[in-house]
N, C-alpha and C positions, 0 to 999 in steps of 0.2 A: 504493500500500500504506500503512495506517493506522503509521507508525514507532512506537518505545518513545518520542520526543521529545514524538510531538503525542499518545499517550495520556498521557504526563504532564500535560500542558498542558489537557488537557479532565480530568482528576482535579483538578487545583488549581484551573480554572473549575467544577467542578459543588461542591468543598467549600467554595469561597465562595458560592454562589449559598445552599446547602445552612444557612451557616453565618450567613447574612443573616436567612433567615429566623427560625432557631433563638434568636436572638438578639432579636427582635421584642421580646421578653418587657420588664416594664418593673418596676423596684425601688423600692419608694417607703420611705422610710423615717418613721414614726411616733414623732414625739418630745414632751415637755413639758420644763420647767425647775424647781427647786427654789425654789418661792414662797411654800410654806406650809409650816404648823409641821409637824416630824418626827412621826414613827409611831416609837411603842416600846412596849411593847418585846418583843422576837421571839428565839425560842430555844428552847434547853431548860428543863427542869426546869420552875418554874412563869411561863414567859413565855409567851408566845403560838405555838401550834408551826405554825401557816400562815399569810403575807401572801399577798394579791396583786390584779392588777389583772384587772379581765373589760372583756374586748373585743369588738367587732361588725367581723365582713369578710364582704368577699363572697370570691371562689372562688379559692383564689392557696397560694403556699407560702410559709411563715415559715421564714427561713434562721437569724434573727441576734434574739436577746433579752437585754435587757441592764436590771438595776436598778442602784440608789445605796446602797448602805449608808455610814453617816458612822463607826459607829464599834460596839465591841462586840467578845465574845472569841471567839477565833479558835477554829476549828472548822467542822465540815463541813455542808455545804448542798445543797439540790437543787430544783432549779428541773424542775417539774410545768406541760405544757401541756394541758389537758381540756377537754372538753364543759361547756357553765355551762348549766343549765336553768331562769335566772333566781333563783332561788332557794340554789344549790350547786354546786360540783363534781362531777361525774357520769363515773365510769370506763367503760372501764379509760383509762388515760394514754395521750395521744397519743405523748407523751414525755416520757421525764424521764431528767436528768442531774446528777450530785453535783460538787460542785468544793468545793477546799479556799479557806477565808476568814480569812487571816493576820491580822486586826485591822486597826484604823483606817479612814480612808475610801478605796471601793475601790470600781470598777465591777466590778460582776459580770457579765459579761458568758457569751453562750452565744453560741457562733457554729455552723456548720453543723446546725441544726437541723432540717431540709429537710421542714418536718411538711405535708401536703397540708393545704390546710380548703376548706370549700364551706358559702357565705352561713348566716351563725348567728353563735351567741352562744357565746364562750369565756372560758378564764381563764387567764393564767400567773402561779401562783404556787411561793416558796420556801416551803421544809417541812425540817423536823426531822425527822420521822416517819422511823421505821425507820432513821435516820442515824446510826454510830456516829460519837462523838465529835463532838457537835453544836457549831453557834453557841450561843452565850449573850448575852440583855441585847444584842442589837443594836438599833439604831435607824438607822431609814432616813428618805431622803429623801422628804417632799409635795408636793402641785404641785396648785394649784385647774384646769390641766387638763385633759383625758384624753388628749391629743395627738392626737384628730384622731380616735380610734376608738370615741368614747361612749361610755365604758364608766365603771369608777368604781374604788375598794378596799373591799378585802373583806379580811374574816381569820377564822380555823375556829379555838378554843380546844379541841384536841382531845384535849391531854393525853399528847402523845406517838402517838396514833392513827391511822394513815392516813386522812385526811379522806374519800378515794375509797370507803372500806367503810364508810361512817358515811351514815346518810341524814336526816343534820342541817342545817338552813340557816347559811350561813356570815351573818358579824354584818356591819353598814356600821360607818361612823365620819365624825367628825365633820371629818375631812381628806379632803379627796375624793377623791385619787386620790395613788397612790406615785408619785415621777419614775421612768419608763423611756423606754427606750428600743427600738422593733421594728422590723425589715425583712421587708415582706411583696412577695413578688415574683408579679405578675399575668401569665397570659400574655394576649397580644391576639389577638383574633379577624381573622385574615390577611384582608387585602383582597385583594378579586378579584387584581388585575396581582400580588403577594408571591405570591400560590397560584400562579400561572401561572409566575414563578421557581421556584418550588420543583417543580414538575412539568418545567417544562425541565430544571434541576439534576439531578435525580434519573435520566432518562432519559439524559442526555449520560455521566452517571456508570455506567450498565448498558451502554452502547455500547460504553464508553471500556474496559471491564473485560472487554465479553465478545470486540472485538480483539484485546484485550493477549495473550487467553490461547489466540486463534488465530493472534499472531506467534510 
């Protein structure tokens, strides 16, 4: 007779086997350093009311997005992940999130981002737009470069405007790229013997469950 013992024991073998695979997945993380001159200035009122960097991936999810601001008044911010169709920002938002920017130098950081992408051309940029209580006169970090994801900096003078309703080209500049920071997580394409664990796994675990529930 199949005991409560050993269908434990093939539940704890089928959620590692289950758990091996799920885990395949691999997190790269995409970085530059502050080697060039800063980008200013970004904010309300008459500063600049979108930075950002446009990036190239191929087919993976973005967890974790992080810029440098060195200094500027505190106030609130939101970091915008979009569609870049070479030219612009193109809606609606993949996502977008507001956090508050107490002054001085400070990673901004977004973590749980979990946005899907598939091979193309994006952009994650901060915005003032529709933000009560915005930054002002901030200046952030440049980096000659792109960390790894060819992309470059871009900024939209939009005057307070959601750049995403605007079907205006955002400008370059003379600093190529802002320092960030991204974690873009791939899954991988299971090899034959990983499928054949996860297909045992999975059946030991249907066995194991449909015993249980005939002791």
């Amino acid at each position: 007779m199949f005991s409560r013992v050993s269908t434990s024991k093939a539940l704890i073998c089928a959620a590692l086997l289950v758990g091996a695979f799920t885990t395949s997945a691999n997190a790269a993380v995409y970085s530059n350093t502050r080697d060039y001159s800063d980008i200013f200035w970004f904010g309300a009122d008459d500063d600049t009311t979108s930075y950002g960097q446009v990036f190239n991936t191929s087919t993976g999810i973005l967890t974790d997005w992080s810029f440098f601001i060195l200094s500027g008044n505190q106030g609130n911010l939101s970091l915008v992940i979009a569609d870049w169709d070479g030219t612009k920002a193109v809606g609606p938002a993949l996502y977008s999130n507001t956090i508050f920017y107490a002054g001085g130098y400070q990673e901004l950081s977004f973590s749980n981002i979990n946005t899907h992408l598939t091979t193309g051309s994006y952009i994650g940029y901060l915005t003032v737009a529709n933000v009560t209580d915005p930054v002002s006169n901030g200046y952030f970090a440049g980096s000659t470069s792109d960390g790894g994801l060819s992309g470059s900096f871009r900024y939209s003078h939009s005057y307070g405007v959601d750049p995403l309703t605007m079907d205006s080209d955002w400008s370059g500049y003379w600093v190529p790229n802002m320092q960030f920071s991204a974690t873009i997580t791939a899954a991988t394409v299971p090899e034959p013997e990983n499928l054949a664990m996860l297909m045992a796994g999975l059946g030991l675990l249907s066995i194991a469950v449909r015993r249980n529930k005939q002791a």
